[in-house]
CHARMM internal coordinates of N, CA and C (Angstrom, degrees):
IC EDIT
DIST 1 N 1 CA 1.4568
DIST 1 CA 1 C 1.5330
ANGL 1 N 1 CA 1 C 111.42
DIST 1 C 2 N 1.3672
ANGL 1 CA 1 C 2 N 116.95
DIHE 1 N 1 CA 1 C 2 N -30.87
DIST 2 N 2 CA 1.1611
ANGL 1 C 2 N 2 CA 129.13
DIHE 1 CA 1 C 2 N 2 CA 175.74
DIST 2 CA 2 C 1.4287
ANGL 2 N 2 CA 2 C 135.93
DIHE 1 C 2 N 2 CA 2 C -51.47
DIST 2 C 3 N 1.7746
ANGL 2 CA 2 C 3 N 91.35
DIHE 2 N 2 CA 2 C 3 N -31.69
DIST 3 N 3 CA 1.9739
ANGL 2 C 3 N 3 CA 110.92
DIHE 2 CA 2 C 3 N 3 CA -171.93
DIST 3 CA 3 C 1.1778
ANGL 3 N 3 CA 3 C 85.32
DIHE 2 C 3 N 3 CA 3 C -94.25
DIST 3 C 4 N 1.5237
ANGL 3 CA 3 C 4 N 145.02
DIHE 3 N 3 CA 3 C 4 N -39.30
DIST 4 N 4 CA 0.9400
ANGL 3 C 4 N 4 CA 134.19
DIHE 3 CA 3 C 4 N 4 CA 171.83
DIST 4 CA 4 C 1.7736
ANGL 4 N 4 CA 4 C 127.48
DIHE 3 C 4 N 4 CA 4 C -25.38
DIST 4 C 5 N 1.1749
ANGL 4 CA 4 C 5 N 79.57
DIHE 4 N 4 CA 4 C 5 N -90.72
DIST 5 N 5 CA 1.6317
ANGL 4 C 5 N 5 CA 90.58
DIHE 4 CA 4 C 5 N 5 CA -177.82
DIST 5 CA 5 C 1.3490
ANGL 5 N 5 CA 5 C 115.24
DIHE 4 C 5 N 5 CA 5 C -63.01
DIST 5 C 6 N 1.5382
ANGL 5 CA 5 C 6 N 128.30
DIHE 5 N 5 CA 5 C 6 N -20.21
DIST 6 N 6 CA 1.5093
ANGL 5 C 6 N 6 CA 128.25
DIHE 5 CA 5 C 6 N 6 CA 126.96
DIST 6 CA 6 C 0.8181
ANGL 6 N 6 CA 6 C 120.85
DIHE 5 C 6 N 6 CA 6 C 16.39
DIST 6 C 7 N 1.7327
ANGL 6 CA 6 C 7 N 100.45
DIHE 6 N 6 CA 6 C 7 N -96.89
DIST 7 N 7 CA 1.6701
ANGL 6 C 7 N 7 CA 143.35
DIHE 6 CA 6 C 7 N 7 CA 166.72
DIST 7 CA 7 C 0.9966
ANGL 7 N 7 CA 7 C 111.20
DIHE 6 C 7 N 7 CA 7 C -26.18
DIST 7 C 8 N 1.5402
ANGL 7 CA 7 C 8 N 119.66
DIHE 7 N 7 CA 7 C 8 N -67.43
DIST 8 N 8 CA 1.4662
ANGL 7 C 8 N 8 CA 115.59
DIHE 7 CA 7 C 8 N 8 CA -177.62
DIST 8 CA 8 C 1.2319
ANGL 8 N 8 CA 8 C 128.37
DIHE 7 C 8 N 8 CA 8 C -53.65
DIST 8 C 9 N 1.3126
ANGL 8 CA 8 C 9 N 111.56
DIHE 8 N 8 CA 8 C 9 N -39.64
DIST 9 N 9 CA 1.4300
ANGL 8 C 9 N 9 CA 132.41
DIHE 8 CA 8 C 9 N 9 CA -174.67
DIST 9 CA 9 C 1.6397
ANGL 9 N 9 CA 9 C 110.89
DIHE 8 C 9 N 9 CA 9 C -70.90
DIST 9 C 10 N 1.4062
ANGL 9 CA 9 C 10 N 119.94
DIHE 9 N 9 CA 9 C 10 N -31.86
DIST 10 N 10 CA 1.5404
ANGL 9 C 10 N 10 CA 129.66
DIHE 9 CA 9 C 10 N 10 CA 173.04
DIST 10 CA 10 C 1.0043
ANGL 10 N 10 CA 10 C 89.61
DIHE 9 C 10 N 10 CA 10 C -49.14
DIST 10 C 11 N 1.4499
ANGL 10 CA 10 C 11 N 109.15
DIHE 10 N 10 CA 10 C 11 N -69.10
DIST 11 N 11 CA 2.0153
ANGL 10 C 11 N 11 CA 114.60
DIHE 10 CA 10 C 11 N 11 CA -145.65
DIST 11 CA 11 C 1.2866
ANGL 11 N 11 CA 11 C 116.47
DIHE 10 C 11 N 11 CA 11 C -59.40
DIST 11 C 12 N 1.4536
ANGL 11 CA 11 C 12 N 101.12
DIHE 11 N 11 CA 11 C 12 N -35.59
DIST 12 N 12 CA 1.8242
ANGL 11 C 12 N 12 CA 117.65
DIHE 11 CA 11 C 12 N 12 CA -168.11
DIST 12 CA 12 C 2.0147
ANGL 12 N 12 CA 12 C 84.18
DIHE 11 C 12 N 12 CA 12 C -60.48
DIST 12 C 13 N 1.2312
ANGL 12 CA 12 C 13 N 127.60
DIHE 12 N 12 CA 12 C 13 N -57.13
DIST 13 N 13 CA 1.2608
ANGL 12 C 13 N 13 CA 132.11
DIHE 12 CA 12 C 13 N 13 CA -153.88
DIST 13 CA 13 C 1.9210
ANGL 13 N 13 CA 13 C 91.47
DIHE 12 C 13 N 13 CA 13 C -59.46
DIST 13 C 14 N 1.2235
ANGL 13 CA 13 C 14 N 97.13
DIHE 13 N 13 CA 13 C 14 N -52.69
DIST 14 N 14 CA 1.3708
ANGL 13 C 14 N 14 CA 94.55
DIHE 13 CA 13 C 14 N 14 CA -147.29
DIST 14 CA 14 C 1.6837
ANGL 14 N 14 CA 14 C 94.04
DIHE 13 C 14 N 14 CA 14 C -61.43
DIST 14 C 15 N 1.6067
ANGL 14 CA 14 C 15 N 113.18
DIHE 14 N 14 CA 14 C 15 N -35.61
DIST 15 N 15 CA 1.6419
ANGL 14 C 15 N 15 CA 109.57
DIHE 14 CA 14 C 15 N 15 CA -163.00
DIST 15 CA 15 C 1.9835
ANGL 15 N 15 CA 15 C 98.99
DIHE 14 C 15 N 15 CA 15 C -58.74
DIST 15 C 16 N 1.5466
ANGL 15 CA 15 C 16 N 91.99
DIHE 15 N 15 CA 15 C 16 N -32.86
DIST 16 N 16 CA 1.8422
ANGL 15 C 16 N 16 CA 91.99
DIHE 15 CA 15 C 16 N 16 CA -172.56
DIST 16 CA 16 C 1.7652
ANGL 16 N 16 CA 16 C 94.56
DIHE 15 C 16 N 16 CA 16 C -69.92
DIST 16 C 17 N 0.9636
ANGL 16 CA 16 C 17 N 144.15
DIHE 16 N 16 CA 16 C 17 N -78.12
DIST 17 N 17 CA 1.1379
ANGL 16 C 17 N 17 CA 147.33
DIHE 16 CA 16 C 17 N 17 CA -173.82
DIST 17 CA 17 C 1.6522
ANGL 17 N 17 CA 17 C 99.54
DIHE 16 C 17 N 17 CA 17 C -12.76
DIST 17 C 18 N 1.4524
ANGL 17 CA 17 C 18 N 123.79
DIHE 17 N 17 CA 17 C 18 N -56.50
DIST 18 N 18 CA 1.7324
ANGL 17 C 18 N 18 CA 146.22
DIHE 17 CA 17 C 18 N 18 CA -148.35
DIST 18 CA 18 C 1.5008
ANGL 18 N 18 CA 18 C 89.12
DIHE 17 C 18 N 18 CA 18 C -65.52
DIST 18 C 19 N 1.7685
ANGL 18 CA 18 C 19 N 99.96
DIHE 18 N 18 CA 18 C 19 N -49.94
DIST 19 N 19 CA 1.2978
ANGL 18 C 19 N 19 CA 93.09
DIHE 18 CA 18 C 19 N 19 CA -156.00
DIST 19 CA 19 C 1.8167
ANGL 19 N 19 CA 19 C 114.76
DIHE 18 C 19 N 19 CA 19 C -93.52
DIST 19 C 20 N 1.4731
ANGL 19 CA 19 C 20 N 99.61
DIHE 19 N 19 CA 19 C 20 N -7.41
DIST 20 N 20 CA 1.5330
ANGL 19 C 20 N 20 CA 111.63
DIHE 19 CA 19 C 20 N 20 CA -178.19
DIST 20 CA 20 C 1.6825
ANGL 20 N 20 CA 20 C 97.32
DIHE 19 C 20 N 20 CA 20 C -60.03
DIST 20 C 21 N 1.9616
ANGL 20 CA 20 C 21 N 107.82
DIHE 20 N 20 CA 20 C 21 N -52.18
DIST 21 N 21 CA 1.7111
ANGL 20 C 21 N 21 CA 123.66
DIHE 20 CA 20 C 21 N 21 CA 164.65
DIST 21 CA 21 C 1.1200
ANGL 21 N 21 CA 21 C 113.19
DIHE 20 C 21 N 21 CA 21 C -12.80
DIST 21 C 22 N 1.1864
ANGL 21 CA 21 C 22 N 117.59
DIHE 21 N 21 CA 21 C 22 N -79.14
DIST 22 N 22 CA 1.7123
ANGL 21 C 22 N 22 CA 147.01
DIHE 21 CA 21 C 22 N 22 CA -154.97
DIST 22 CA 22 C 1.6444
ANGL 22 N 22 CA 22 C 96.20
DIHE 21 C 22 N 22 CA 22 C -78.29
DIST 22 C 23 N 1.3864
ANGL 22 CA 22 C 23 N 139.98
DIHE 22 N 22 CA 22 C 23 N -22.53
DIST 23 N 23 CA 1.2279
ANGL 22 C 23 N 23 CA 125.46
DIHE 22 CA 22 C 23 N 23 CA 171.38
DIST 23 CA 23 C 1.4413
ANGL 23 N 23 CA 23 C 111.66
DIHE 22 C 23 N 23 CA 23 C -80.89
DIST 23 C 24 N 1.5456
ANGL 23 CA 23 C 24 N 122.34
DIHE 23 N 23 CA 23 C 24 N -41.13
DIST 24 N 24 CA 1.1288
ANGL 23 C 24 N 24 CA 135.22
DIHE 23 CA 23 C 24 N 24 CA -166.36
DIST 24 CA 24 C 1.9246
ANGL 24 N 24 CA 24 C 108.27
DIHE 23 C 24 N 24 CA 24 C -71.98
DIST 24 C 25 N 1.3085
ANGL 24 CA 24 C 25 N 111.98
DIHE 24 N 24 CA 24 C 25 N -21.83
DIST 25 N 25 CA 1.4445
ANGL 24 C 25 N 25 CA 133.70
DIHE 24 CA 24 C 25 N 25 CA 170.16
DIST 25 CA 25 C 1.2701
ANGL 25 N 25 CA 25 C 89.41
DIHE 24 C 25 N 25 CA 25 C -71.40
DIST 25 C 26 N 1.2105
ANGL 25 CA 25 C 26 N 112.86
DIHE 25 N 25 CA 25 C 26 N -85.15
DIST 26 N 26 CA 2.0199
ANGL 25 C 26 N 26 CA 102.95
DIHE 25 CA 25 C 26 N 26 CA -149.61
DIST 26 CA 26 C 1.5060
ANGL 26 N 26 CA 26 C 102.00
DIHE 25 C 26 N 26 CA 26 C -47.24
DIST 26 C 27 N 1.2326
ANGL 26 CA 26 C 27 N 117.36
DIHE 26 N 26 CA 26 C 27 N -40.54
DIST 27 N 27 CA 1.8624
ANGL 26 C 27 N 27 CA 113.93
DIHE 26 CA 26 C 27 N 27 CA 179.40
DIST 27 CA 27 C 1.0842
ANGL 27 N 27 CA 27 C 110.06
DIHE 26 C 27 N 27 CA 27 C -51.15
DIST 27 C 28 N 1.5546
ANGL 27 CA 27 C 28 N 135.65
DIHE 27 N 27 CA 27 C 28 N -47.12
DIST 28 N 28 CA 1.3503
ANGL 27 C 28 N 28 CA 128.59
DIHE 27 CA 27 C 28 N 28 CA 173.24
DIST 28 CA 28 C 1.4516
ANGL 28 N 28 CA 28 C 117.46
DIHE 27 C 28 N 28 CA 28 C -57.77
DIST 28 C 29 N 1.2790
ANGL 28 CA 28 C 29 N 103.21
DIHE 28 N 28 CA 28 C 29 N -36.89
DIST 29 N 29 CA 1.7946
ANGL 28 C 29 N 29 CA 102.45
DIHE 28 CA 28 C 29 N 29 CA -170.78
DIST 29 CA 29 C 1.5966
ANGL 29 N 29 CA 29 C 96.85
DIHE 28 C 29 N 29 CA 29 C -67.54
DIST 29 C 30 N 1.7896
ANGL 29 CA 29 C 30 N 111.11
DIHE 29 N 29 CA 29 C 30 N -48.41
DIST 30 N 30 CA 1.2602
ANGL 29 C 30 N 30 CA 87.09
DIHE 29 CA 29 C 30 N 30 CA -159.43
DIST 30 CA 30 C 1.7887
ANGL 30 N 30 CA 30 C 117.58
DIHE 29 C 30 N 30 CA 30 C -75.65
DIST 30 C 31 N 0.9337
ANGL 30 CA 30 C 31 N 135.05
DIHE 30 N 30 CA 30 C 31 N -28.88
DIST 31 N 31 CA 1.6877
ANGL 30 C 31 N 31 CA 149.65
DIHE 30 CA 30 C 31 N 31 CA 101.34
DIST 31 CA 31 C 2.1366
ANGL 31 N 31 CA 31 C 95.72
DIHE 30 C 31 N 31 CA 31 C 36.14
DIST 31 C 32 N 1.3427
ANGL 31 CA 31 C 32 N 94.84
DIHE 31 N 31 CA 31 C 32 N -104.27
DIST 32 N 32 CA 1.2720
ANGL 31 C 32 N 32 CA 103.15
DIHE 31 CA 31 C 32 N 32 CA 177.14
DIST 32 CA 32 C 1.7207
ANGL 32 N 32 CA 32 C 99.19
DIHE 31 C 32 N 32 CA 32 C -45.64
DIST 32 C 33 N 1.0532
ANGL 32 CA 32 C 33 N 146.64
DIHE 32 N 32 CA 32 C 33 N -90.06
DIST 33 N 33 CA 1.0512
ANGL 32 C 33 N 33 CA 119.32
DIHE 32 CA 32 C 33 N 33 CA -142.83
DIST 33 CA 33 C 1.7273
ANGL 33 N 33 CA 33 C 125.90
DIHE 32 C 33 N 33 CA 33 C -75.62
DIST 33 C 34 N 1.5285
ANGL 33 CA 33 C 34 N 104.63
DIHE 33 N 33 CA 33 C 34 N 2.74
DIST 34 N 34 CA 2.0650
ANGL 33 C 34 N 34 CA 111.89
DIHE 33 CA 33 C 34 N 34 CA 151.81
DIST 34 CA 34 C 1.3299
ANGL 34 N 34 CA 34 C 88.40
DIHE 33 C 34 N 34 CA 34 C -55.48
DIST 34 C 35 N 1.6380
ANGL 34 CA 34 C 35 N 140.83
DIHE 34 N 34 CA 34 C 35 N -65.00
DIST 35 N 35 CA 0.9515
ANGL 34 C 35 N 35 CA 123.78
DIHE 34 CA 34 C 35 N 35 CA -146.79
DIST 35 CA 35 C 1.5674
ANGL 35 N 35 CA 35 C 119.94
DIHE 34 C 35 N 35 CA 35 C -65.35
DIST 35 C 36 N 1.3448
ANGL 35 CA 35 C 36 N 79.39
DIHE 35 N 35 CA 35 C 36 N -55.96
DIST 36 N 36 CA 2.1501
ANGL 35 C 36 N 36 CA 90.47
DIHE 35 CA 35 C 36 N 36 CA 176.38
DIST 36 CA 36 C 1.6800
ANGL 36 N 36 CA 36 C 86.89
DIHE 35 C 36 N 36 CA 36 C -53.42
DIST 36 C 37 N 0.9913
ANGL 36 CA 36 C 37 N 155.69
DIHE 36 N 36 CA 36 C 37 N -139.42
DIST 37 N 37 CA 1.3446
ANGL 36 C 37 N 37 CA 162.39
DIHE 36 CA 36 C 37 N 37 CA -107.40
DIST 37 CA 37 C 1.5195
ANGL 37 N 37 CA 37 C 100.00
DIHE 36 C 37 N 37 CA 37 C -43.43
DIST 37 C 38 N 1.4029
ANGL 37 CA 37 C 38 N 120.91
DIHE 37 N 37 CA 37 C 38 N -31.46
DIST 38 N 38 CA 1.7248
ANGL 37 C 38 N 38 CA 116.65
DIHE 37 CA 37 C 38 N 38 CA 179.79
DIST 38 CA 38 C 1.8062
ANGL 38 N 38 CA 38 C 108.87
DIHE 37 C 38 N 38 CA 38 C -70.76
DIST 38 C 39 N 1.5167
ANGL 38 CA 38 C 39 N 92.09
DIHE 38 N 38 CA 38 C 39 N -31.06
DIST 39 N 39 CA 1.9139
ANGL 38 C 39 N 39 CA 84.77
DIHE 38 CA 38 C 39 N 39 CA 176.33
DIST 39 CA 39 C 1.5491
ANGL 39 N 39 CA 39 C 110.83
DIHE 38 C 39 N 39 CA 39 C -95.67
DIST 39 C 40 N 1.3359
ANGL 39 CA 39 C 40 N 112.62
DIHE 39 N 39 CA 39 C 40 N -35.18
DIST 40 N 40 CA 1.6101
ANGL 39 C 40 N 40 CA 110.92
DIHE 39 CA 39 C 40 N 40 CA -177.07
DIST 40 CA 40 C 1.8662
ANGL 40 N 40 CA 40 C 106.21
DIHE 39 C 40 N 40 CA 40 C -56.48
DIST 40 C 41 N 1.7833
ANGL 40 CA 40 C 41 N 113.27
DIHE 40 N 40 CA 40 C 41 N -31.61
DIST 41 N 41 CA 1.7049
ANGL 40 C 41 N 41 CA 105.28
DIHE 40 CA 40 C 41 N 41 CA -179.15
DIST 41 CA 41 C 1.2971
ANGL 41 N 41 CA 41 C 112.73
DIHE 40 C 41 N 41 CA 41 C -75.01
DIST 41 C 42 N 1.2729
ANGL 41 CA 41 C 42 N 126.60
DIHE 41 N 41 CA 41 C 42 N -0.08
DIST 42 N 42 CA 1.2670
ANGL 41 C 42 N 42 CA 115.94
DIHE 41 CA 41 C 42 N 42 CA -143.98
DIST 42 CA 42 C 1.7117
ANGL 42 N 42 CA 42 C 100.78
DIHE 41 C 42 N 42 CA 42 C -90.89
DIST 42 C 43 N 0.9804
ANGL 42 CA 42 C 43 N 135.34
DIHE 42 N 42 CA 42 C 43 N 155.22
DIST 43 N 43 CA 1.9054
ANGL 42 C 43 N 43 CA 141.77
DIHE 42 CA 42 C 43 N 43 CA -175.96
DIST 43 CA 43 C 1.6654
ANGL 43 N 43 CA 43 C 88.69
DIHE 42 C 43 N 43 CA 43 C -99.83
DIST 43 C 44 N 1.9796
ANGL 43 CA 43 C 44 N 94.30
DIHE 43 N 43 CA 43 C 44 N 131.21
DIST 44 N 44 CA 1.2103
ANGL 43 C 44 N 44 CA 90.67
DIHE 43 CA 43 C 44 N 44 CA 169.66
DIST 44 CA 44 C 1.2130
ANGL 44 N 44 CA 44 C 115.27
DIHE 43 C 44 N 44 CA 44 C -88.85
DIST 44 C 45 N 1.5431
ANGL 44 CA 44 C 45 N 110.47
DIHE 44 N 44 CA 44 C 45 N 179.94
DIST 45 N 45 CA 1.4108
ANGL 44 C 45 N 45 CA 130.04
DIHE 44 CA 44 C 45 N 45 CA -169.45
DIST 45 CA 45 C 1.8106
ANGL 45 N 45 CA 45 C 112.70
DIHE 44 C 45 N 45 CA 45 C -70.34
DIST 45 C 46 N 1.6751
ANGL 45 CA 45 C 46 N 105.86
DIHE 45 N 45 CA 45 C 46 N 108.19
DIST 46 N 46 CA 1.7082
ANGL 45 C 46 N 46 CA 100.40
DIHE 45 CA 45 C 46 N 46 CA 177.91
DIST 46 CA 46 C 1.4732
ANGL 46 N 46 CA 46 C 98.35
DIHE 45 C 46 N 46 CA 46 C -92.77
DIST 46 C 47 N 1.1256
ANGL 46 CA 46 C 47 N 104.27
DIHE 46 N 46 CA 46 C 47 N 134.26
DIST 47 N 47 CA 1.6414
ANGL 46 C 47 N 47 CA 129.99
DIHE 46 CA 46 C 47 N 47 CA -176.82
DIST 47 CA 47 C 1.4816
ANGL 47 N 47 CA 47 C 98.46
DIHE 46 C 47 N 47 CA 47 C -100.89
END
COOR INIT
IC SEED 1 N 1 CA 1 C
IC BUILD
């Protein structure tokens, strides 16, 4: 009964862990790409 609820208790961690992952990703992507669009608009420098 013991490995059981173990078991359960691993997975529950690991699915939160998966999905804590996958939030902390899209923030970077969306992150990185303010940036790329802040340098890709930018007018270069006429000398």
């Amino acid at each position: 009964m013991k490995k059981k609820i173990y078991g359960i208790v691993l997975i529950n961690i690991m699915a939160m862990a998966d999905g804590w992952n996958f939030n902390q990703r899209k923030k970077k992507v969306e992150v990185l790409n303010k940036v790329q669009l802040f340098f890709y608009n930018k007018q270069p420098l006429k000398i």
